[in-house]
DRENDO-1510 file (C-alpha; in Angstrom, 1 decimal, always signed):
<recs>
REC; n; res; u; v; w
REC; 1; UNK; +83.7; +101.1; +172.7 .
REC; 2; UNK; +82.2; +99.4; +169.9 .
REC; 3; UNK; +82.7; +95.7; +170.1 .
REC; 4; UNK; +83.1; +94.3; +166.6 .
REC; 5; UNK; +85.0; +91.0; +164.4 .
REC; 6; UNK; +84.9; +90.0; +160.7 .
REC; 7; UNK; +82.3; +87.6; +162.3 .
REC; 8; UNK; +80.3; +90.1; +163.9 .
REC; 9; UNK; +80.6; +93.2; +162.1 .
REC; 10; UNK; +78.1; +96.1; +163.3 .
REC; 11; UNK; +76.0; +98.5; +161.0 .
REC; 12; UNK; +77.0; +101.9; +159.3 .
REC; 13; UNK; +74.0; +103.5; +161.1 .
REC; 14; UNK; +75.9; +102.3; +164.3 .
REC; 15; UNK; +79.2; +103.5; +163.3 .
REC; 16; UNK; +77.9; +106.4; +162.4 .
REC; 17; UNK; +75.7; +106.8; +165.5 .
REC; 18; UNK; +79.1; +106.0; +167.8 .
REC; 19; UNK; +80.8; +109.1; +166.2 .
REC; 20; UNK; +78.3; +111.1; +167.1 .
REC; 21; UNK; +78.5; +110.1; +170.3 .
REC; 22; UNK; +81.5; +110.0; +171.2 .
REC; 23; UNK; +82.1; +114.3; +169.5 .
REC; 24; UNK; +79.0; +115.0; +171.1 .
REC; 25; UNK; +81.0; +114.8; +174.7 .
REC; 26; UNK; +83.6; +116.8; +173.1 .
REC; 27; UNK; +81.1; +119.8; +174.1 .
REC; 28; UNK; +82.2; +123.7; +172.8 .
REC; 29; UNK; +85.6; +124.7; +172.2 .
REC; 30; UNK; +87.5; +127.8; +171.7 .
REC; 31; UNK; +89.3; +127.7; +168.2 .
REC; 32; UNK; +92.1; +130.2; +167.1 .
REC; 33; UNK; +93.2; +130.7; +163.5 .
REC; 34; UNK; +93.2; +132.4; +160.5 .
REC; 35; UNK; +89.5; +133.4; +158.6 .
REC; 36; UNK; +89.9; +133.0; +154.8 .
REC; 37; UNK; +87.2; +131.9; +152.0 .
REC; 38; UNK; +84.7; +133.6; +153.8 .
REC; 39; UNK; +81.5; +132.8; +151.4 .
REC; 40; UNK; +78.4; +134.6; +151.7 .
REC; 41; UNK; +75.7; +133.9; +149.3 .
REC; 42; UNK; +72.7; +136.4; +148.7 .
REC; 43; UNK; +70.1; +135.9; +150.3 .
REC; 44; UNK; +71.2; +132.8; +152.3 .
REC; 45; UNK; +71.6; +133.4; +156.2 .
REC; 46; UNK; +74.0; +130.3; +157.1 .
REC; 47; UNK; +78.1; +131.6; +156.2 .
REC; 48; UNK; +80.9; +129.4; +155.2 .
REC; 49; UNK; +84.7; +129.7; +155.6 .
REC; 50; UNK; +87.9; +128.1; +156.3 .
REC; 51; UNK; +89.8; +128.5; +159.9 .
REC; 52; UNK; +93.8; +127.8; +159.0 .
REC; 53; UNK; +96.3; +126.9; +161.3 .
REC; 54; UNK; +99.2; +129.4; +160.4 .
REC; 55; UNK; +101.8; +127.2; +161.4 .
REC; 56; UNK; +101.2; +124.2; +159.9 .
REC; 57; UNK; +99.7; +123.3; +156.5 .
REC; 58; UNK; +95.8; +122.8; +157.6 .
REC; 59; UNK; +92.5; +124.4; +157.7 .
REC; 60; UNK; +88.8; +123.1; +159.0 .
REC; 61; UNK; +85.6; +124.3; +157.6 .
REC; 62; UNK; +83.3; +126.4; +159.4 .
REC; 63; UNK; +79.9; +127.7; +159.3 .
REC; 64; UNK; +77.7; +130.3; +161.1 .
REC; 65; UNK; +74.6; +132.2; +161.3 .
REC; 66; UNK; +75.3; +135.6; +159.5 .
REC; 67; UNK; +74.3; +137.6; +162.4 .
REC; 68; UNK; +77.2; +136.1; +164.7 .
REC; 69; UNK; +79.6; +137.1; +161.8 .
REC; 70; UNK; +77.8; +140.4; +161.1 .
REC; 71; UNK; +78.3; +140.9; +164.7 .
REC; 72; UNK; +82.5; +141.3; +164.3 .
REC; 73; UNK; +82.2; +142.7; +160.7 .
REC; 74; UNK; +84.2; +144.5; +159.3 .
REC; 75; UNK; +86.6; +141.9; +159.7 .
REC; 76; UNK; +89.9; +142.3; +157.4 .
REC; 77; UNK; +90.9; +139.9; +154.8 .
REC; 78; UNK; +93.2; +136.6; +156.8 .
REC; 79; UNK; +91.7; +138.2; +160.0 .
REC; 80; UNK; +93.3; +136.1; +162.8 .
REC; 81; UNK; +89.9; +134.9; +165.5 .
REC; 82; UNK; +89.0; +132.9; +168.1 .
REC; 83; UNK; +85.5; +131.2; +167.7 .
REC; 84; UNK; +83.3; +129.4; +170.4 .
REC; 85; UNK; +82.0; +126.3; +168.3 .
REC; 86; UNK; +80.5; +123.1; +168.4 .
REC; 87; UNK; +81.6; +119.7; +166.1 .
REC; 88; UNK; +78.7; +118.4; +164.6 .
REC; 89; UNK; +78.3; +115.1; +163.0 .
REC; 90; UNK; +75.8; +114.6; +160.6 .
REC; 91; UNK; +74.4; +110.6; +160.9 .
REC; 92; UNK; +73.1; +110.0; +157.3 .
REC; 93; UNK; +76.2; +111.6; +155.2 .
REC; 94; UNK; +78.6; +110.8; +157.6 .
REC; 95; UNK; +80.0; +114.5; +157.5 .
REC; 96; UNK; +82.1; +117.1; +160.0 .
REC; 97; UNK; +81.0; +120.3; +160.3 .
REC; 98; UNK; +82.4; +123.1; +163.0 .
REC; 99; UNK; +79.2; +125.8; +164.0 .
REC; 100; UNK; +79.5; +128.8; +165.4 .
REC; 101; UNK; +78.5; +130.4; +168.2 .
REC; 102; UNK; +80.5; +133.3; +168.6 .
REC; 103; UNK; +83.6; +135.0; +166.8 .
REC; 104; UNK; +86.0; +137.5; +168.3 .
REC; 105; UNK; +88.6; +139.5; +166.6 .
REC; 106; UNK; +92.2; +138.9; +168.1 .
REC; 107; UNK; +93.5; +142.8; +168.9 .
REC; 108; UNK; +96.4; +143.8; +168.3 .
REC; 109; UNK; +97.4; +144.4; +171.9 .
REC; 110; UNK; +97.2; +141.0; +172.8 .
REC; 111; UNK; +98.9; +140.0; +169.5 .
REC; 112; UNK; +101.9; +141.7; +170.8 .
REC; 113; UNK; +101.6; +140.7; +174.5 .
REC; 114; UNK; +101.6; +137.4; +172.9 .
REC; 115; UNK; +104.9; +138.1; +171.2 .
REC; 116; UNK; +106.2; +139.6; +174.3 .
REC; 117; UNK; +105.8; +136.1; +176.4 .
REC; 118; UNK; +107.2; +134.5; +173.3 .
REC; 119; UNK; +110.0; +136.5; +173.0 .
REC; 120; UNK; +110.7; +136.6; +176.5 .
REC; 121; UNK; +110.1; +132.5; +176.3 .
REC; 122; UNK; +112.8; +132.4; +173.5 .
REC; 123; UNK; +115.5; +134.8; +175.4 .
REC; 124; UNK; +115.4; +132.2; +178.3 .
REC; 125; UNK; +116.3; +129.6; +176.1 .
REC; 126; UNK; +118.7; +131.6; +174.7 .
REC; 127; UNK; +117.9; +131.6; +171.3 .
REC; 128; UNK; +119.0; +135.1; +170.7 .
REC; 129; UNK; +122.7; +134.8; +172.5 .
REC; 130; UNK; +125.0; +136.5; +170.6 .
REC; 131; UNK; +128.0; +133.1; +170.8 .
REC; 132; UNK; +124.9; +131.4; +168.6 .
REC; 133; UNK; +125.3; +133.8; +166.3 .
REC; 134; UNK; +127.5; +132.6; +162.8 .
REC; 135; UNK; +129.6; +135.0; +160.8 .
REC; 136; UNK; +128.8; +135.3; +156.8 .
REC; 137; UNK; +130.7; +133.8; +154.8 .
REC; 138; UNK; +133.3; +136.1; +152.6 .
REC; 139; UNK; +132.1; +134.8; +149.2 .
REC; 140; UNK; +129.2; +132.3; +149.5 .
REC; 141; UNK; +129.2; +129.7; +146.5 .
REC; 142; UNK; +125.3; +130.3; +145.8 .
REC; 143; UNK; +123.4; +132.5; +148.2 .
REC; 144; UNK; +119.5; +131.2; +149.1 .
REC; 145; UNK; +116.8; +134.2; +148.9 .
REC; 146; UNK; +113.1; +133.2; +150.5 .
REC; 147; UNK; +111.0; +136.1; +149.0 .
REC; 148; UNK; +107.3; +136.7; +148.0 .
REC; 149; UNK; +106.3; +135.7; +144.1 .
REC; 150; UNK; +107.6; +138.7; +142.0 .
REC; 151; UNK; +108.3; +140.8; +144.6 .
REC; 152; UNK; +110.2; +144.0; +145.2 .
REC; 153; UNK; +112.4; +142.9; +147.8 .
REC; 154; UNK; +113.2; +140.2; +145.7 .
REC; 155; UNK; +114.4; +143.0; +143.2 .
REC; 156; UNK; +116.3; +144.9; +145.2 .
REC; 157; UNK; +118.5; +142.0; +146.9 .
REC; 158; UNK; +119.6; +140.5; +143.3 .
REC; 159; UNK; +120.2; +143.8; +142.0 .
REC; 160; UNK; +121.8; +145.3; +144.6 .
REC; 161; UNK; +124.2; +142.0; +145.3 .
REC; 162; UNK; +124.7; +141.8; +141.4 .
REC; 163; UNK; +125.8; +145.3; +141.5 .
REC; 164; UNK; +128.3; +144.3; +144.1 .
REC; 165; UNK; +129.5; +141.1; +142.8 .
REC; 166; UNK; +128.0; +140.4; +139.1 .
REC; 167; UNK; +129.2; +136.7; +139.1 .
REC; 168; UNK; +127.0; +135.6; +142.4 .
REC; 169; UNK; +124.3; +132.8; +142.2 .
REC; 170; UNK; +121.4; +132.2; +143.5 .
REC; 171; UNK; +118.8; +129.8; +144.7 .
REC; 172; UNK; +115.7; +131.2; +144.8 .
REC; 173; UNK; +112.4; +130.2; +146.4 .
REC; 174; UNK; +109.2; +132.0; +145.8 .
REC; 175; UNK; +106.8; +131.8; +148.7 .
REC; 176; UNK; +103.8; +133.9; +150.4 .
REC; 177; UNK; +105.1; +136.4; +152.5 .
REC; 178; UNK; +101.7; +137.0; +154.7 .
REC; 179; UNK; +98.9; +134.7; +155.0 .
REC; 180; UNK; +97.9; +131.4; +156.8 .
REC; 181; UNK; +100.0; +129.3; +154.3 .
REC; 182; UNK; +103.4; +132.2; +155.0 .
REC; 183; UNK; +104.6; +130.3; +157.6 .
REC; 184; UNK; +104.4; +126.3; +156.3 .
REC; 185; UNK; +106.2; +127.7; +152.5 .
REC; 186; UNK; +108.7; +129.7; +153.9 .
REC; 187; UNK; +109.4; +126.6; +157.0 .
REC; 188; UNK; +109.7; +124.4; +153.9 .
REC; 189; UNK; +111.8; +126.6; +152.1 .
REC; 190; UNK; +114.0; +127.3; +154.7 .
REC; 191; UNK; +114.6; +123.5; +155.1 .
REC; 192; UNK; +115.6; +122.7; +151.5 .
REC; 193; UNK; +117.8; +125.5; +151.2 .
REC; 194; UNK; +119.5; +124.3; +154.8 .
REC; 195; UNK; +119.5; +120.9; +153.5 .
REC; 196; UNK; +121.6; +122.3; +150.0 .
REC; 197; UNK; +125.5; +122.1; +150.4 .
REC; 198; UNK; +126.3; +125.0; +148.1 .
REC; 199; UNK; +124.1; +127.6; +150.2 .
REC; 200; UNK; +126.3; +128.8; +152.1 .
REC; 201; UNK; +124.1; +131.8; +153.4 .
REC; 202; UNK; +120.1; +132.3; +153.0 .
REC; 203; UNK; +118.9; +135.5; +153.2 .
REC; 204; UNK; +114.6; +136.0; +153.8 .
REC; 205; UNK; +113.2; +139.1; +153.0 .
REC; 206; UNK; +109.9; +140.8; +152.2 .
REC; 207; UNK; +108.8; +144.1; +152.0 .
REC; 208; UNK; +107.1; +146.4; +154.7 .
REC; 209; UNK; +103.2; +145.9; +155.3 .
REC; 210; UNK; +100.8; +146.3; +158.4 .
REC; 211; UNK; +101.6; +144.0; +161.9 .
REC; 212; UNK; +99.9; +141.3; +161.1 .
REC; 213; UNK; +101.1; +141.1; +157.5 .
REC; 214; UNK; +104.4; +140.7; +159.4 .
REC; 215; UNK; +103.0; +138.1; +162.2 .
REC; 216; UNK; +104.2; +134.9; +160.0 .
REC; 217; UNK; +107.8; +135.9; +160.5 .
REC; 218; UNK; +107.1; +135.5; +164.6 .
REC; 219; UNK; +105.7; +131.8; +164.3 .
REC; 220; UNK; +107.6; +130.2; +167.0 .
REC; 221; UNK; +107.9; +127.0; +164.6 .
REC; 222; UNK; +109.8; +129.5; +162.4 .
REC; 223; UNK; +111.7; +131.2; +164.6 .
REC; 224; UNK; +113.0; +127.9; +166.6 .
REC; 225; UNK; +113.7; +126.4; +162.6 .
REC; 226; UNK; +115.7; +129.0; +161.8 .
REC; 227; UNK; +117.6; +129.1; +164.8 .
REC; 228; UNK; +118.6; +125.3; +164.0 .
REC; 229; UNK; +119.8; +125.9; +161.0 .
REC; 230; UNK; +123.3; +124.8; +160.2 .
REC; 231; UNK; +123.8; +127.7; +157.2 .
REC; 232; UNK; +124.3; +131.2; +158.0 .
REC; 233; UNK; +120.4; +133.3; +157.7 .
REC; 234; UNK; +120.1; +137.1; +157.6 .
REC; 235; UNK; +116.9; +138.4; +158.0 .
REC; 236; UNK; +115.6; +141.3; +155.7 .
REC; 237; UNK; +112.0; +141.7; +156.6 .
REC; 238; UNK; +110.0; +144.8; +156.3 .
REC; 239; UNK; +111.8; +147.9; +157.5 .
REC; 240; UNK; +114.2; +149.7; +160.3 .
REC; 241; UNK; +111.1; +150.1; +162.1 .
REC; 242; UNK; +109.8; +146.8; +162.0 .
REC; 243; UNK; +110.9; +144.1; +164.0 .
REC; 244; UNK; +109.6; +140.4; +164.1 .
REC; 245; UNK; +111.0; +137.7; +166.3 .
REC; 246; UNK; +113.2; +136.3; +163.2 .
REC; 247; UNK; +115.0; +139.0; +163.3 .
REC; 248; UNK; +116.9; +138.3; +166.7 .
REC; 249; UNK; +117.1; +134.4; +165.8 .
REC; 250; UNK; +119.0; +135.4; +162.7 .
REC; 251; UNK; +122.6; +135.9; +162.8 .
REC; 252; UNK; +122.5; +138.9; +160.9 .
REC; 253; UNK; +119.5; +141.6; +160.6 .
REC; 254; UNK; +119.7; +143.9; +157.5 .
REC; 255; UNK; +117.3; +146.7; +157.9 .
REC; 256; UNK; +116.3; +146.8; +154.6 .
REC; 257; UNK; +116.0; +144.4; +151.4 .
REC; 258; UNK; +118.4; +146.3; +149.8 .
REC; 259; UNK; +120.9; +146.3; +152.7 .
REC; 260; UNK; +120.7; +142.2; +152.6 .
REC; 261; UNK; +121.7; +142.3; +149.3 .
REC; 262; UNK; +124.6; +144.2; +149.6 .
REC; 263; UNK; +125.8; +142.7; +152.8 .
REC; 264; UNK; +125.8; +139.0; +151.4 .
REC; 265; UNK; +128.3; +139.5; +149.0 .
REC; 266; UNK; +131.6; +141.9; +148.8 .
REC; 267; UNK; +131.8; +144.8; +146.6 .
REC; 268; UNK; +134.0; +143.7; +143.6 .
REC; 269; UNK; +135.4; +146.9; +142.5 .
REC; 270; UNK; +136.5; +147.5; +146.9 .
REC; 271; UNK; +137.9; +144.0; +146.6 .
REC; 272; UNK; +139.8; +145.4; +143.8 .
REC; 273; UNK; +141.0; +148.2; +144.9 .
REC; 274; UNK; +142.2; +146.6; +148.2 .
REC; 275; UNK; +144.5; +143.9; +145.6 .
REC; 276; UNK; +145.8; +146.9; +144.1 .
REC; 277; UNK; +146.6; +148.5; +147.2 .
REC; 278; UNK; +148.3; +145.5; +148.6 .
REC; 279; UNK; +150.1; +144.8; +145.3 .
REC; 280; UNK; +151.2; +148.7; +145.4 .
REC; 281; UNK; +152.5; +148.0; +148.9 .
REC; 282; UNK; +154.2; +144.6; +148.5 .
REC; 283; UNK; +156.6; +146.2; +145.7 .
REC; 284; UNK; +156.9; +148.9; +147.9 .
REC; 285; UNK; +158.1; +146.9; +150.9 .
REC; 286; UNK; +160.2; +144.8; +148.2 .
REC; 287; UNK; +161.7; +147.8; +146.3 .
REC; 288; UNK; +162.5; +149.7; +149.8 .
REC; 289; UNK; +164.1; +146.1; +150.9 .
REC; 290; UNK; +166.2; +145.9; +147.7 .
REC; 291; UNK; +167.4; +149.6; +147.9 .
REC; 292; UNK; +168.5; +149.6; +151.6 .
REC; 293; UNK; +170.3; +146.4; +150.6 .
REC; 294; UNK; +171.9; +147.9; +147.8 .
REC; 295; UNK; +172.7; +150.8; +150.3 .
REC; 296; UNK; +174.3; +149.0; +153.1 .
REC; 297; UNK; +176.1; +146.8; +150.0 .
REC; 298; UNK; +177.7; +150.1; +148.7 .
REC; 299; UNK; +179.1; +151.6; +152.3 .
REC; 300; UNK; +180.8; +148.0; +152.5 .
REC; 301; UNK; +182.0; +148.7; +149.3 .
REC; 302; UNK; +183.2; +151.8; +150.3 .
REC; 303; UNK; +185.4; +151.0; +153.2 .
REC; 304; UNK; +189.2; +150.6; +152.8 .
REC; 305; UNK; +189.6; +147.0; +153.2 .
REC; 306; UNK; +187.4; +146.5; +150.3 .
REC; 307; UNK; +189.1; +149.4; +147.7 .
REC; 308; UNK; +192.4; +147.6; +149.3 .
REC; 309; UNK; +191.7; +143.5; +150.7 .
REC; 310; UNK; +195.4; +143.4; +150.9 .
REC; 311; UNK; +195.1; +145.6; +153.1 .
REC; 312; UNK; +194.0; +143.2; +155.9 .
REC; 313; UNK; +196.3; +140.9; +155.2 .
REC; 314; UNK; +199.3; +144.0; +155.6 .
REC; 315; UNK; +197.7; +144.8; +159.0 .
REC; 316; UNK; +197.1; +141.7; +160.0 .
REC; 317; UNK; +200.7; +140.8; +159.4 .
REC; 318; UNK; +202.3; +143.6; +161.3 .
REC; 319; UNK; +199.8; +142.5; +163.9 .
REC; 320; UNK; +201.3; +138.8; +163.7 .
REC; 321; UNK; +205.3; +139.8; +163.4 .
REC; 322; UNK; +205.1; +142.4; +166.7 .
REC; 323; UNK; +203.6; +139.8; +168.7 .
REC; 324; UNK; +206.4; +137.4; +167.4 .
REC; 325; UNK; +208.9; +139.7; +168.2 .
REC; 326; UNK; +207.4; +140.2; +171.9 .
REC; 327; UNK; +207.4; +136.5; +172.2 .
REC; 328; UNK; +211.3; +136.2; +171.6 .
REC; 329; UNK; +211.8; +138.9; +173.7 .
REC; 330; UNK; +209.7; +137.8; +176.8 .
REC; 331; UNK; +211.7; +133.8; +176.0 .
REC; 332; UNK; +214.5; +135.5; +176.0 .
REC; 333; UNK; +214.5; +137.7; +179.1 .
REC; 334; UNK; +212.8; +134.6; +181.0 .
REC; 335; UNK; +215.8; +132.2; +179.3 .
REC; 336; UNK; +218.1; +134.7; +180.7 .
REC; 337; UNK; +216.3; +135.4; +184.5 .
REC; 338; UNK; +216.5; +131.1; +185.1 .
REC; 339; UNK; +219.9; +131.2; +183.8 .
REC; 340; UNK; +221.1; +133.7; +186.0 .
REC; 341; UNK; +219.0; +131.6; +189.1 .
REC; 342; UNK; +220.2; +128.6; +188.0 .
REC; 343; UNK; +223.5; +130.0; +188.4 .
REC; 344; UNK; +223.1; +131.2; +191.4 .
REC; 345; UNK; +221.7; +128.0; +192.7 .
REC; 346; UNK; +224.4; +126.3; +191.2 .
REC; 347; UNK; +227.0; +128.7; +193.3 .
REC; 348; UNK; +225.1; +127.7; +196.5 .
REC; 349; UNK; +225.2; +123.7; +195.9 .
REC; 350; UNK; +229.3; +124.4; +195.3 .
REC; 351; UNK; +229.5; +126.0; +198.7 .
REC; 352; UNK; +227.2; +123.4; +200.5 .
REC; 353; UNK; +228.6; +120.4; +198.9 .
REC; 354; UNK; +231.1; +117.5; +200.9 .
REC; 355; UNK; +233.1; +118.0; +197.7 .
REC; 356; UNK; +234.5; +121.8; +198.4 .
REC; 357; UNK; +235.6; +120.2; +201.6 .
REC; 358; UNK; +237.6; +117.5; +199.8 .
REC; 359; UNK; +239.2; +119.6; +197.6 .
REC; 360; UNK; +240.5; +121.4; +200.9 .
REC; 361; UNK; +242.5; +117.8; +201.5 .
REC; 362; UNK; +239.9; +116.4; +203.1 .
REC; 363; UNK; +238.0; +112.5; +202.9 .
REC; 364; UNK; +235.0; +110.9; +204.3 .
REC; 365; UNK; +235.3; +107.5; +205.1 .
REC; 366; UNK; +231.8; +105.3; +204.6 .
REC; 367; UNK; +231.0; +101.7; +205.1 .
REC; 368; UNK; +230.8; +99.2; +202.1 .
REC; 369; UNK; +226.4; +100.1; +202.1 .
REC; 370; UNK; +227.6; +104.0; +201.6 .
REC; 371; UNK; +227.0; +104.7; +205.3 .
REC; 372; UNK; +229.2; +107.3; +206.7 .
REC; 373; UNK; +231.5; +106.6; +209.7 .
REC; 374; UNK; +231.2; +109.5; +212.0 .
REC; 375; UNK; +233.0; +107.6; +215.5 .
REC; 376; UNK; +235.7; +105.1; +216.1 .
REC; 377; UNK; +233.6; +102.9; +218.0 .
REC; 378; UNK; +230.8; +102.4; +214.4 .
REC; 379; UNK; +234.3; +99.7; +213.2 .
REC; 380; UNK; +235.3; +96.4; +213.7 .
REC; 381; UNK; +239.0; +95.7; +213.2 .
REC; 382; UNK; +238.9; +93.6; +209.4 .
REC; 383; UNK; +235.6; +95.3; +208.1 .
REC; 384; UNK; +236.3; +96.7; +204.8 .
REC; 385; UNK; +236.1; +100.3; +204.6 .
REC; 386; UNK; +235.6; +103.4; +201.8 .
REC; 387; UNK; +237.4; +106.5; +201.5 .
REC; 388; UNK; +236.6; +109.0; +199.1 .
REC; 389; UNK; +239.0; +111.4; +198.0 .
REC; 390; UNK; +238.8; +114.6; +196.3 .
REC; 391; UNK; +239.6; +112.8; +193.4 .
REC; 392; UNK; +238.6; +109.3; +193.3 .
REC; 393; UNK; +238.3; +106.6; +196.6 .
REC; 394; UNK; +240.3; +104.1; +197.8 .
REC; 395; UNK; +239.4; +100.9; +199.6 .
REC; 396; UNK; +240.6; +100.4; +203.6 .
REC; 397; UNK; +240.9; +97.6; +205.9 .
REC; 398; UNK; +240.1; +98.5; +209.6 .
REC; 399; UNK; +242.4; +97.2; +212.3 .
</recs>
C-alpha cells in the first residue's frame, strides 16, 4: 500500500506501476456475459468487442487473437459466452484492457439447467404461490404495457383492449425485448410504472422468437422485481408454448399478446348486455311484486266483510249480546243456588239457636260479664244476676 501525503506525494509512473501490480495478482478469470460489437478489421489479427452484463446496465471491453474467436465461430449475434481472460494494465496510457485466452459458447442445455436450479431456487421461496397472486382489477384507470419499439404485440394488446373497451388508457413504455440491455429497460420500466398511482395493472408482452431471445424475461433480478411489485402484472410473452420464469411470478399469464389485451379490460358491449339483463329482471321482479300485491289486494277485496264492513260489526254484536245473555243467566241461577243455601243455612241456625228454646218458655240466666250460670253453687246470695227472656231480659238479685 502506497504510502503517500500532500507533503509527500509519489509519481504517476508509481501509481501507475502499483495498479499494475496489484491486477497482475488478480491472475485469469472466467467471465460470463453477453458478446455484442464484435469488430473485425481486414486484415488485422487482434478482435475487439464488448462483454454486457444482462442484468445490469454495464459492459467491459475485450480483445482477442482472431484464431481464439475463429475457434467458436459461427457465433450468433448477442451470443451469451464465458471467456478465460487476463486484466491487463497498460503503464504509459494508464488503460484496462480484458485479453483473451479462450471463448466458449454457453449451450443451450445448460442454459436451461440453469433455469431449472433458478426456478426450483424461486419455488422454495415461494415466489410462485398461488395466495401471492393479486386479482385484476375490473376497470383499471390506465393500464401500463412494457413492449418492444413498434412492435406487434404492442399492436395487438391496444387493439384488441380498445376493441373491448374503446375508452381505456394507456401508459406505454417502449423497451428492447431481447438483448443485453432487455433486462435493465424493461427492470426500469417496470419500476416507474409500479411507482405511478393510476396504473392499476401492467401488462409485459413481446412476441415469439428463439430461447435465448426469450432468456431476458428469466433474469432473476426481473423476476424477483416483478414479484415485488405492489400493481397487479400479467405476463404476455412469446406464445402458449413458451414459457419464461416471469410468467409464474406474474399473477396472471395470458398465452398470447392478444389474449392480454383482452383480459385487461371488460368487453363493453357484455357489460352492456349484462345492465340490460339486470334492468330487464329488476322490472321483472318489481312488476311480478306489484301484481301479486294487487292480487292478494283484490281477494281481500273480495271477501264479505269488505262488500259489507257492517257486517263485522252485526256479527260481532250478536257475538257480544249472547254472551250477555249467558252472563245474566249464569248470575242468576248462581244468585238463586246461594239463596236457596243461604236459606237453608238460615233454617239450621233457627233450629240450633238458644232462642227457639226461649220461645218454648224458657230463659238463661248469665252473670253481669255475660257468663252463663249452669249450677246453684256458681252464686252468691246479693250478686246481681241476668235473665234473658224470649223477649227482652230482666235483672235478678240472688239470695
Amino acid at each position: 500500500m502506497l504510502e503517500t501525503s500532500a507533503e509527500s506525494p509519489v509519481a504517476v509512473r508509481v501509481v501507475s506501476q502499483a495498479i499494475g501490480d496489484y491486477l497482475s495478482r488478480l491472475g485469469s478469470v472466467w467471465i460470463e456475459g453477453e458478446l455484442s460489437e464484435v469488430t473485425v478489421r481486414p486484415g488485422a489479427q487482434m478482435v475487439f468487442m464488448r462483454l454486457r452484463d444482462t442484468s445490469a446496465d454495464m459492459s467491459i471491453s475485450i480483445m482477442c487473437h482472431k484464431s481464439v474467436l475463429d475457434s467458436v465461430s459461427p457465433l450468433p449475434q448477442n451470443a451469451r459466452v464465458v471467456m478465460n481472460s487476463k486484466v491487463s494494465w497498460y503503464e504509459k496510457n494508464g488503460s484496462l484492457s480484458f485479453s483473451v485466452k479462450e471463448i466458449r459458447q454457453v449451450g443451450v442445455g445448460e442454459l436451461l439447467a440453469r433455469l431449472e436450479a433458478l426456478k426450483s431456487q424461486l419455488a422454495l421461496e415461494g415466489l410462485f404461490d398461488a395466495d401471492r397472486k393479486q386479482e385484476l382489477p375490473f376497470l383499471p384507470r390506465a393500464v401500463g404495457l412494457i413492449c418492444g419499439r413498434n412492435s406487434d404485440a404492442e399492436k395487438d394488446v391496444v387493439e384488441n383492449a380498445k376493441r373491448r373497451w374503446p375508452a381505456v388508457r394507456f401508459e406505454i413504455r417502449e423497451v428492447a425485448v431481447q438483448g443485453a440491455a432487455a433486462v435493465v429497460e424493461v427492470s426500469n420500466a417496470l419500476r416507474e410504472l409500479d411507482d405511478n398511482p393510476e396504473v392499476d395493472v401492467i401488462i409485459i408482452t413481446r412476441g415469439g422468437g428463439s430461447f435465448e431471445d426469450l432468456l431476458p424475461f428469466s433474469d432473476e433480478s426481473l423476476v424477483r422485481l416483478a414479484a415485488d411489485c405492489q400493481t397487479p402484472i400479467v405476463s404476455a410473452i412469446g406464445h402458449e408454448k413458451d414459457a419464461p420464469l416471469l410468467d409464474l411470478v406474474a399473477d396472471w399469464r395470458a398465452s398470447t399478446p392478444t389474449d392480454a389485451g383482452k383480459k385487461v379490460v371488460p368487453d363493453m358491449d357484455e357489460e352492456l348486455t349484462k345492465i340490460s339483463n339486470l334492468r330487464d329482471r329488476a322490472a321483472r321482479t318489481i312488476q311480478g311484486r306489484i301484481d301479486f300485491e294487487i292480487a292478494k289486494i283484490e281477494q281481500l277485496m273480495d271477501r264479505p266483510i269488505m262488500r259489507d264492513p257492517l257486517t263485522l260489526i252485526t256479527t260481532r254484536l250478536e257475538i257480544i249480546t249472547n254472551l250477555r245473555a249467558r252472563s245474566f243467566r249464569s248470575t242468576d241461577a248462581a244468585l238463586a243456588i246461594a239463596t236457596e243455601e243461604i236459606a237453608g243455612l238460615q233454617t239450621q241456625v233457627r233450629t240450633l239457636s238458644p232462642q227457639a228454646t226461649l220461645d218454648r218458655g224458657y230463659a238463661v240466666l248469665q252473670k253481669e260479664e255475660g257468663a252463663v250460670v249452669r249450677s246453684a253453687s256458681e252464686l252468691t246470695p246479693g250478686e246481681h244476676l241476668r235473665v234473658r227472656l224470649a223477649q227482652g231480659e230482666a235483672k235478678v238479685v240472688s239470695e
